[in-house]
PyMOL Python script that loads the backbone (N, CA, C, O; Angstrom):
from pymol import cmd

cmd.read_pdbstr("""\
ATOM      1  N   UNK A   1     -17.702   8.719  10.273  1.00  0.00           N
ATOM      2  CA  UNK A   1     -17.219   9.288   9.030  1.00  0.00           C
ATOM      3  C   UNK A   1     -18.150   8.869   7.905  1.00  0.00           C
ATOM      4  O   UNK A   1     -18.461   7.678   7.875  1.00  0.00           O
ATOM      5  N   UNK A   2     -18.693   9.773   6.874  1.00  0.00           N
ATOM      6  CA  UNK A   2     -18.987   9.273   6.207  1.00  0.00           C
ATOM      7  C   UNK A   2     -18.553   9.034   5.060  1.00  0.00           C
ATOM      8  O   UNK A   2     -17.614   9.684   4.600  1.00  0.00           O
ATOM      9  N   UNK A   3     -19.264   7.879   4.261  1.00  0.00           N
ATOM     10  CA  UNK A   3     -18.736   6.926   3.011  1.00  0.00           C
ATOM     11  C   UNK A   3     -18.487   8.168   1.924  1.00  0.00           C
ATOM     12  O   UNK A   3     -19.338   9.048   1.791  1.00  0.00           O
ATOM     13  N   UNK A   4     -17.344   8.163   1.219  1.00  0.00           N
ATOM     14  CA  UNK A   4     -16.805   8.912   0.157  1.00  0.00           C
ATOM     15  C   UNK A   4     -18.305   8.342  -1.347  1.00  0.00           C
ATOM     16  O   UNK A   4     -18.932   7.337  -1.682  1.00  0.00           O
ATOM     17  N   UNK A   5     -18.175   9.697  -1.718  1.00  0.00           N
ATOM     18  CA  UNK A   5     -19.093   9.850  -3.011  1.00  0.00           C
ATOM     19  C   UNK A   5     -18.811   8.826  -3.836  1.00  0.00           C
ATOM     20  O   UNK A   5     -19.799   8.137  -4.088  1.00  0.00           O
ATOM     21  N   UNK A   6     -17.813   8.489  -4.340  1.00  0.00           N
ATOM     22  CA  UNK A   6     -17.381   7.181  -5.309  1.00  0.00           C
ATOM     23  C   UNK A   6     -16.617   6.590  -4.745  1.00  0.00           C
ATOM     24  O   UNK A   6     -16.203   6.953  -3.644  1.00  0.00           O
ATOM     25  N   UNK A   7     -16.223   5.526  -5.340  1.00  0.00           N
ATOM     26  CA  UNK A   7     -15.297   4.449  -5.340  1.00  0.00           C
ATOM     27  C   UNK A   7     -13.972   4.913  -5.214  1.00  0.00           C
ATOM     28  O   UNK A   7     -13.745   6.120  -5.304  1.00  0.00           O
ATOM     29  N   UNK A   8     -12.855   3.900  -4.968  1.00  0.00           N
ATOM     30  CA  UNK A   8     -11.685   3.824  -5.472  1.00  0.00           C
ATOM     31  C   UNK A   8     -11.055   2.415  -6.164  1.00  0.00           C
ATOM     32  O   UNK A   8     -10.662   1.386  -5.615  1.00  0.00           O
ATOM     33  N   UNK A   9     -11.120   2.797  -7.635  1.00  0.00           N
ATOM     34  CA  UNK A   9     -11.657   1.958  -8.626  1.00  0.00           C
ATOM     35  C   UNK A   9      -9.637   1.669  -8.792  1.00  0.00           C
ATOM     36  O   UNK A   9      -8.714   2.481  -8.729  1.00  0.00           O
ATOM     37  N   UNK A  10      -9.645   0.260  -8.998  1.00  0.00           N
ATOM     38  CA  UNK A  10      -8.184  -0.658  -8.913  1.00  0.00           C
ATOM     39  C   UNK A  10      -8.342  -1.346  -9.800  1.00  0.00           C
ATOM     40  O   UNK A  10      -9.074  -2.332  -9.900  1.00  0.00           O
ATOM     41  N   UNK A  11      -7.448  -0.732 -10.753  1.00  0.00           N
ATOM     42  CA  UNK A  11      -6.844  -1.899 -12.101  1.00  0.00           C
ATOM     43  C   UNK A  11      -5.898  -2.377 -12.121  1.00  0.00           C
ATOM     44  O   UNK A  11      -4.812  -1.834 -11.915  1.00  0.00           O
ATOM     45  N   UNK A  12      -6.247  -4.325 -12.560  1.00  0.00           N
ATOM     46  CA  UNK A  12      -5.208  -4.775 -12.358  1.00  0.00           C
ATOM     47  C   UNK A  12      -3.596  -4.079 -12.812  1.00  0.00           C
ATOM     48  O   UNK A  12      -3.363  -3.151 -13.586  1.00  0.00           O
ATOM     49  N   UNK A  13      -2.827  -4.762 -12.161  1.00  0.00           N
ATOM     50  CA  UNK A  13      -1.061  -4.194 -12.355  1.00  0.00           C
ATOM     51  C   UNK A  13      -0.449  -5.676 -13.106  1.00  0.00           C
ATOM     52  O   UNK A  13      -0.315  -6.832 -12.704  1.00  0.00           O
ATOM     53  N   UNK A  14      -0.151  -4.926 -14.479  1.00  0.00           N
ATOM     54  CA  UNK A  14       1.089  -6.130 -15.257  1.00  0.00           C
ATOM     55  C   UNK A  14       2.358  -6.504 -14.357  1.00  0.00           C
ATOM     56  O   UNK A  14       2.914  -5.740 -13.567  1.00  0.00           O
ATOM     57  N   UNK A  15       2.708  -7.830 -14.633  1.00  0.00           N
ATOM     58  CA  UNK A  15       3.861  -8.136 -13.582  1.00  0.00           C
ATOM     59  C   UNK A  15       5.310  -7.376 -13.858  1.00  0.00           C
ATOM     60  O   UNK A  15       5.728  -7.549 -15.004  1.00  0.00           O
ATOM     61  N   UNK A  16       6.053  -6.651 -13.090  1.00  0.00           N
ATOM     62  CA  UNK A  16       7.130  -6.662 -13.855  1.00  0.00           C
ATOM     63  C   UNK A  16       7.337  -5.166 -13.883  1.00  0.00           C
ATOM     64  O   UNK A  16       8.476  -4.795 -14.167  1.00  0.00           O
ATOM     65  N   UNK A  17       6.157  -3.976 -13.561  1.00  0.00           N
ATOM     66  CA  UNK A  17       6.317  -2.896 -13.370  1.00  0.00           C
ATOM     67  C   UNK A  17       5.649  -2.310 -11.800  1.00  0.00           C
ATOM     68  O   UNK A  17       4.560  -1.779 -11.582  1.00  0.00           O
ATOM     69  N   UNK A  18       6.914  -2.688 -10.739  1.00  0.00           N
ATOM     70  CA  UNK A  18       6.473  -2.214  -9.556  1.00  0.00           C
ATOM     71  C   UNK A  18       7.010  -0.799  -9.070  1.00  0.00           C
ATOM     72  O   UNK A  18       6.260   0.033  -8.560  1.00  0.00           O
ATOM     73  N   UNK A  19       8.408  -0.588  -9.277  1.00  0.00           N
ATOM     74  CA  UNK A  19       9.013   0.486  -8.959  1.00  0.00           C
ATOM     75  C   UNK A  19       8.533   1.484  -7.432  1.00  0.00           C
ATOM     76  O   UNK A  19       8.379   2.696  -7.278  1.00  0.00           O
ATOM     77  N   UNK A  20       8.402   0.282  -6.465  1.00  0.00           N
ATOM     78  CA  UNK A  20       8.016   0.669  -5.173  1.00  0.00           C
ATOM     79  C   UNK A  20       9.232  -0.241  -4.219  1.00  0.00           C
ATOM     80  O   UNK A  20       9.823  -1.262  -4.571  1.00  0.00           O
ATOM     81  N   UNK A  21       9.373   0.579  -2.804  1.00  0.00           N
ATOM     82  CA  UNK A  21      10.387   0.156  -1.683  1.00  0.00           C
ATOM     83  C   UNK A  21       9.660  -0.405  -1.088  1.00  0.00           C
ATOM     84  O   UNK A  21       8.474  -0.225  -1.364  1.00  0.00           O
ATOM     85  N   UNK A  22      10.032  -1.399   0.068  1.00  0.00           N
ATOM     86  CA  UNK A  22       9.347  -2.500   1.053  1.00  0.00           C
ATOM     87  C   UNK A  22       8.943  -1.125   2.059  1.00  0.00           C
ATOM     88  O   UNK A  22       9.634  -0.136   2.299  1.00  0.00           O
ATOM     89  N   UNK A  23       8.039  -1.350   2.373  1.00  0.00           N
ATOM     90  CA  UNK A  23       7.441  -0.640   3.758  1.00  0.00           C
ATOM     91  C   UNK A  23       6.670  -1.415   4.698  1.00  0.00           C
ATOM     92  O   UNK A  23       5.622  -1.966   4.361  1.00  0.00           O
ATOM     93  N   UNK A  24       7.154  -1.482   5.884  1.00  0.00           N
ATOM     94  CA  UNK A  24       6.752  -2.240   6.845  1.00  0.00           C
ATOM     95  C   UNK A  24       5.523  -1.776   8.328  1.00  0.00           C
ATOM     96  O   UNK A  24       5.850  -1.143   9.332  1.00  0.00           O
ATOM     97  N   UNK A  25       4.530  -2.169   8.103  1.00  0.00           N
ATOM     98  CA  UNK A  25       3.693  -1.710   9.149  1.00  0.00           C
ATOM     99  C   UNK A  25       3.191  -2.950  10.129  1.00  0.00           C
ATOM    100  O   UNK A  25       3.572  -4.118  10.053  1.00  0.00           O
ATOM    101  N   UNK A  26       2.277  -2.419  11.030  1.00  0.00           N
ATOM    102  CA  UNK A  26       1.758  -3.160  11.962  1.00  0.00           C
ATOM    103  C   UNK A  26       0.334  -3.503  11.636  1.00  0.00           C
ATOM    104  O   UNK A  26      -0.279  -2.449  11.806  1.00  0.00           O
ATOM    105  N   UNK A  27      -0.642  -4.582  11.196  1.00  0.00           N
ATOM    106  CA  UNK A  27      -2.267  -4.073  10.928  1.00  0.00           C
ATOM    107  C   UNK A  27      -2.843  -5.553  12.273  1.00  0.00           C
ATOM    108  O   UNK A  27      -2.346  -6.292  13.123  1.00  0.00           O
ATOM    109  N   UNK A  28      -4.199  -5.220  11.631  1.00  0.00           N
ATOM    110  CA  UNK A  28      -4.651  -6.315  12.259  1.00  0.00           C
ATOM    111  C   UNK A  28      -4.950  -7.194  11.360  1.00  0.00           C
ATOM    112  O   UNK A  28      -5.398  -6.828  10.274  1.00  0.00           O
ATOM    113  N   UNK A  29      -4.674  -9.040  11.779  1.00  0.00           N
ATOM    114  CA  UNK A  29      -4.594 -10.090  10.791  1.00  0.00           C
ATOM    115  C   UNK A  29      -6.269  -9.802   9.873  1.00  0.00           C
ATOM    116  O   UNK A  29      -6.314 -10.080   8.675  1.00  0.00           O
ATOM    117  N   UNK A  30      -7.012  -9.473  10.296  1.00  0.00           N
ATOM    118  CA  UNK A  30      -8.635  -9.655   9.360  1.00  0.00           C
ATOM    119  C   UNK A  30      -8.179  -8.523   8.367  1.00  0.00           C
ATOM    120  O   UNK A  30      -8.628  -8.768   7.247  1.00  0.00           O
ATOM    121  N   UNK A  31      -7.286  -7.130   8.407  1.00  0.00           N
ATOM    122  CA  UNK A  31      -6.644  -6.323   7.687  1.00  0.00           C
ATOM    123  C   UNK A  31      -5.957  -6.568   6.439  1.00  0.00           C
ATOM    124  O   UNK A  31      -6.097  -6.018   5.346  1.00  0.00           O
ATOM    125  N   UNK A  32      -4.930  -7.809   6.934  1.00  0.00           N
ATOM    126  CA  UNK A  32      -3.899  -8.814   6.117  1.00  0.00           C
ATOM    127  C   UNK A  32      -4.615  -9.579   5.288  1.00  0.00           C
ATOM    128  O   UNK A  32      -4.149  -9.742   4.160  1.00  0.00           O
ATOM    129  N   UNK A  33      -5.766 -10.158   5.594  1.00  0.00           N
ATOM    130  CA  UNK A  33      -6.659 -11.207   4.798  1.00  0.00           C
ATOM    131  C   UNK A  33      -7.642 -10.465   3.965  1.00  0.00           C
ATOM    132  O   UNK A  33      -8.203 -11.106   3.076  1.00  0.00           O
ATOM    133  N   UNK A  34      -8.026  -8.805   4.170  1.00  0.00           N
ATOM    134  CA  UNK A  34      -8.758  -8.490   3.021  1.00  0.00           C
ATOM    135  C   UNK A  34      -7.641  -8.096   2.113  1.00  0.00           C
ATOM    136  O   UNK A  34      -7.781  -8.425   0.935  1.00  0.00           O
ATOM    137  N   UNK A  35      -6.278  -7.285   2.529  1.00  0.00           N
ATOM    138  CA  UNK A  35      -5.822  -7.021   1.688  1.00  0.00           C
ATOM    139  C   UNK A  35      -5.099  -7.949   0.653  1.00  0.00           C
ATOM    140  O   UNK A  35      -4.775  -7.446  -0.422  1.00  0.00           O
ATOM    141  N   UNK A  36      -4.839  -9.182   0.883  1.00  0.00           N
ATOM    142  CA  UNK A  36      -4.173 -10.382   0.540  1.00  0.00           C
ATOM    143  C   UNK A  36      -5.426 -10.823  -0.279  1.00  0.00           C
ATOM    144  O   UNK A  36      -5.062 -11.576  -1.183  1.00  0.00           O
ATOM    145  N   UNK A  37      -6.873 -10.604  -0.280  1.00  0.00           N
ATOM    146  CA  UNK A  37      -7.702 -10.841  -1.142  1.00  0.00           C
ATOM    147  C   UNK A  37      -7.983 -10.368  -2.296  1.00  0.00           C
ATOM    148  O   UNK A  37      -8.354 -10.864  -3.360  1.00  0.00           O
ATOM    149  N   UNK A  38      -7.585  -8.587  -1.667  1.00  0.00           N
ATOM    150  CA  UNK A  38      -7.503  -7.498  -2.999  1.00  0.00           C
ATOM    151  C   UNK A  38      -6.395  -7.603  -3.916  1.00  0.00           C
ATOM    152  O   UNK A  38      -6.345  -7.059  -5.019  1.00  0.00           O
ATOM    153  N   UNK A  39      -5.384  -8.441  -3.320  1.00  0.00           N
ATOM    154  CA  UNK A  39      -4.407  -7.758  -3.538  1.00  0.00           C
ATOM    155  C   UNK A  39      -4.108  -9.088  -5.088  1.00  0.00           C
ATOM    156  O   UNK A  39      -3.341  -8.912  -6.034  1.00  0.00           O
ATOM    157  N   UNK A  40      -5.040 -10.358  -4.828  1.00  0.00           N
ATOM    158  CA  UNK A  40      -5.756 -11.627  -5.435  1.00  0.00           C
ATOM    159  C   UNK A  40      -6.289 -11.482  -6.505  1.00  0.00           C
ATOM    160  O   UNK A  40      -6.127 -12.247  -7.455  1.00  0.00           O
ATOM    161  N   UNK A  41      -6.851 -10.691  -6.504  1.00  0.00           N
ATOM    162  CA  UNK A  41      -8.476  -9.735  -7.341  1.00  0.00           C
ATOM    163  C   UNK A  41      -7.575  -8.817  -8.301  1.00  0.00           C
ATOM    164  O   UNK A  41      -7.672  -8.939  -9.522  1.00  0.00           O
ATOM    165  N   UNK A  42      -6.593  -7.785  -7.647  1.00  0.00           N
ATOM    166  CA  UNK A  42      -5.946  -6.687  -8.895  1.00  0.00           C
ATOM    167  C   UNK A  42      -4.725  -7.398  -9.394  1.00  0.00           C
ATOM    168  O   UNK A  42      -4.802  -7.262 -10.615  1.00  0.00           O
ATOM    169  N   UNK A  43      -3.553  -8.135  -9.103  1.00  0.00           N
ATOM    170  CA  UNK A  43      -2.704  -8.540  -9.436  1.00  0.00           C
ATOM    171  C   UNK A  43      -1.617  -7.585  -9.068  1.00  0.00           C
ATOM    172  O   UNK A  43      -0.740  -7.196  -9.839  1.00  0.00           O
ATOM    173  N   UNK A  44      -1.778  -7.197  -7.641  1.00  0.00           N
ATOM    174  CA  UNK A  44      -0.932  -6.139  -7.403  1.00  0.00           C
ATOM    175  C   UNK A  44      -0.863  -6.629  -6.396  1.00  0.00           C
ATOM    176  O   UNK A  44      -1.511  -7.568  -5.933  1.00  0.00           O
ATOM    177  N   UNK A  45       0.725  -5.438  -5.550  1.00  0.00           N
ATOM    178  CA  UNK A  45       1.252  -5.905  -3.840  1.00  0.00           C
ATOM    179  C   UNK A  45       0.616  -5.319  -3.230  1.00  0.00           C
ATOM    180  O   UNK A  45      -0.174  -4.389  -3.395  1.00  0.00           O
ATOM    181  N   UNK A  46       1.138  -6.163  -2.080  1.00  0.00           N
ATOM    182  CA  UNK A  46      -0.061  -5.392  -0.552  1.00  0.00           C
ATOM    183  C   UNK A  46       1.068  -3.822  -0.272  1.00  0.00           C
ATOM    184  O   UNK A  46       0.804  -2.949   0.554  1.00  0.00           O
ATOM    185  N   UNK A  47       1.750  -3.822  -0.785  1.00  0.00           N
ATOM    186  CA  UNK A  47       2.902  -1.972  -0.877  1.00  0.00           C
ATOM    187  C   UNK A  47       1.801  -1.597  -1.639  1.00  0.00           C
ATOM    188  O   UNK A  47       0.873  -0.973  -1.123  1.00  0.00           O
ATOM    189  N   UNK A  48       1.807  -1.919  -2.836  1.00  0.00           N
ATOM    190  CA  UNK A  48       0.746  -0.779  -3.763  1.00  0.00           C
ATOM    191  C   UNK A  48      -0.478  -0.881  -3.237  1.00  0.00           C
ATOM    192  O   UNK A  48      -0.797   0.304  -3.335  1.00  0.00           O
ATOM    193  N   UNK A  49      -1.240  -1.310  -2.838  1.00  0.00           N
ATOM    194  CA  UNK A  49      -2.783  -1.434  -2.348  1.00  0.00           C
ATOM    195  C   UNK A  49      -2.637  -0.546  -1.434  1.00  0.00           C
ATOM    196  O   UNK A  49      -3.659   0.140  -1.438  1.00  0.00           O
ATOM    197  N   UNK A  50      -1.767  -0.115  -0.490  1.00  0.00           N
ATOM    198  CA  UNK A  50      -1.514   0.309   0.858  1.00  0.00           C
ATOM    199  C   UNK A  50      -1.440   2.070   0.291  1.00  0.00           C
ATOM    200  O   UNK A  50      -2.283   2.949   0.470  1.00  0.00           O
ATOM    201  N   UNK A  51      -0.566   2.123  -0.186  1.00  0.00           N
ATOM    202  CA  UNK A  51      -0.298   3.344  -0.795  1.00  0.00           C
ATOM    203  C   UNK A  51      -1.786   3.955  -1.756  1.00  0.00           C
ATOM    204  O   UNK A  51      -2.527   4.937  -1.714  1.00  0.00           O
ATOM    205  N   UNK A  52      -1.660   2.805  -2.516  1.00  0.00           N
ATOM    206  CA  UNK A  52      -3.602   3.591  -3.329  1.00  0.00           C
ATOM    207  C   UNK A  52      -4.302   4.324  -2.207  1.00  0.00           C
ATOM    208  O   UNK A  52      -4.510   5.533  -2.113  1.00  0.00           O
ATOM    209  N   UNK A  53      -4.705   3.095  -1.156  1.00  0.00           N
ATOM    210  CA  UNK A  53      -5.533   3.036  -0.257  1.00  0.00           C
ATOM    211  C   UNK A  53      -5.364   4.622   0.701  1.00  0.00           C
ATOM    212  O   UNK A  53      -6.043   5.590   1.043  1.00  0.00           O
ATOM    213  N   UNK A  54      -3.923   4.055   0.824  1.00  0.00           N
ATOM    214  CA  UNK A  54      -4.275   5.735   2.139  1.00  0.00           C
ATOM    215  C   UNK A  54      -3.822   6.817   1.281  1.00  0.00           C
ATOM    216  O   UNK A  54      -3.454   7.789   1.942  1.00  0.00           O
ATOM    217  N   UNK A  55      -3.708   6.997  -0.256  1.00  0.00           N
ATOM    218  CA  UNK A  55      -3.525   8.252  -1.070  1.00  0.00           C
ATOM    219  C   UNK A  55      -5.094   8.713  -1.136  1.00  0.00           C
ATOM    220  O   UNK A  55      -5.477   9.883  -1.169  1.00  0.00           O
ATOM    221  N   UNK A  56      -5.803   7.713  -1.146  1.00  0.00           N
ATOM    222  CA  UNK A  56      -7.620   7.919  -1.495  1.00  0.00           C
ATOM    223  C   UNK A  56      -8.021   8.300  -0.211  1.00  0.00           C
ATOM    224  O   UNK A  56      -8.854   9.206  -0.204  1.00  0.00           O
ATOM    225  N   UNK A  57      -7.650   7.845   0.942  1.00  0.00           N
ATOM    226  CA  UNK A  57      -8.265   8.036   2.176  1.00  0.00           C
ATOM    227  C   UNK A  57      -7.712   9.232   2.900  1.00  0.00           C
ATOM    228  O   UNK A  57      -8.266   9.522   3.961  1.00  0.00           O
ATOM    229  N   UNK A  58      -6.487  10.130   2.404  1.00  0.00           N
ATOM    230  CA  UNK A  58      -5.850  11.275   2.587  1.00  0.00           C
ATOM    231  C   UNK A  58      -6.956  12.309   2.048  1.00  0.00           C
ATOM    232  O   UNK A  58      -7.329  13.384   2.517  1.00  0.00           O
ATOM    233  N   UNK A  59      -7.328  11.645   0.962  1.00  0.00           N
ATOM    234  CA  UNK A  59      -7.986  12.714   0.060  1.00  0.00           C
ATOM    235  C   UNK A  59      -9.605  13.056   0.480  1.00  0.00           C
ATOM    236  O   UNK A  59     -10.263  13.960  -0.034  1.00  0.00           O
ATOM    237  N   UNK A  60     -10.084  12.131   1.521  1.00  0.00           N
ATOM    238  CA  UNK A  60     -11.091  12.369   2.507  1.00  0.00           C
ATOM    239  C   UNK A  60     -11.420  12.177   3.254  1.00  0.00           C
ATOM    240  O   UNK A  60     -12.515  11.674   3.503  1.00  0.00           O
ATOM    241  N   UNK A  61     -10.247  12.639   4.237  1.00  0.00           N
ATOM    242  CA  UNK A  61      -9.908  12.718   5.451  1.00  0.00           C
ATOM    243  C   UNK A  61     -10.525  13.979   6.294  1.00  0.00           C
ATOM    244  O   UNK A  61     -10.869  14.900   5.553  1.00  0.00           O
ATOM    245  N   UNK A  62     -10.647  14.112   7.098  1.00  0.00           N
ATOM    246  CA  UNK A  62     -11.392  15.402   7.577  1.00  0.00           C
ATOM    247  C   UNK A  62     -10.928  15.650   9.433  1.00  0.00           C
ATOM    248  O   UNK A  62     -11.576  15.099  10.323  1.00  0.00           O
ATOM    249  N   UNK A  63      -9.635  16.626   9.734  1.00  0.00           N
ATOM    250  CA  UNK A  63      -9.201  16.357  10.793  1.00  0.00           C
ATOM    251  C   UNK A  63     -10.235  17.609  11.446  1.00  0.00           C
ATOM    252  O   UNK A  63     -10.471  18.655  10.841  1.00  0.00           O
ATOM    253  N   UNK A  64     -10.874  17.207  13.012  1.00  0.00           N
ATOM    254  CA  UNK A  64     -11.835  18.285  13.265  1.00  0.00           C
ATOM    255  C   UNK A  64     -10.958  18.820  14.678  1.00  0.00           C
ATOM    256  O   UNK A  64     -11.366  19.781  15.331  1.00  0.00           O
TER     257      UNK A  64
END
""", "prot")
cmd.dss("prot")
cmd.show_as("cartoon", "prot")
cmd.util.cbc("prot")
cmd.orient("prot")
C-alpha cells in the first residue's frame, strides 16, 4: 500500500471534553505501546486515537 499524500495531523484534546463510549478490541502489545505513546504526545484516549486513526485510514483505503 502506498503512504497517503499527507499526514494525519493530531491536536492535543483539553481534559474534560470526551463525549466517546468504551470500545473494546484485540491489537498487538507493540500496537498498545505506540498508541499509549501517541496517546502521551496529544493528551487524548487510546478510543479517540483509534477512531481518528481508522476514520483517516477509511479514507485511503483501496479494496481491489
Amino acid at each position: 500500500m502506498n503512504k497517503p499524500e499527507k499526514n494525519l495531523v493530531i491536536s492535543k484534546k483539553l481534559k474534560g471534553d470526551d463525549g466517546h463510549k468504551t470500545f473494546s478490541i484485540r491489537i498487538k502489545d507493540e500496537t498498545v505501546e505506540r498508541l499509549d505513546d501517541l496517546a502521551k504526545k496529544t493528551n487524548r484516549s487510546r478510543n479517540d486515537l483509534i477512531n481518528m486513526l481508522l476514520d483517516y485510514a477509511m479514507d485511503y483505503c483501496e479494496v481491489k
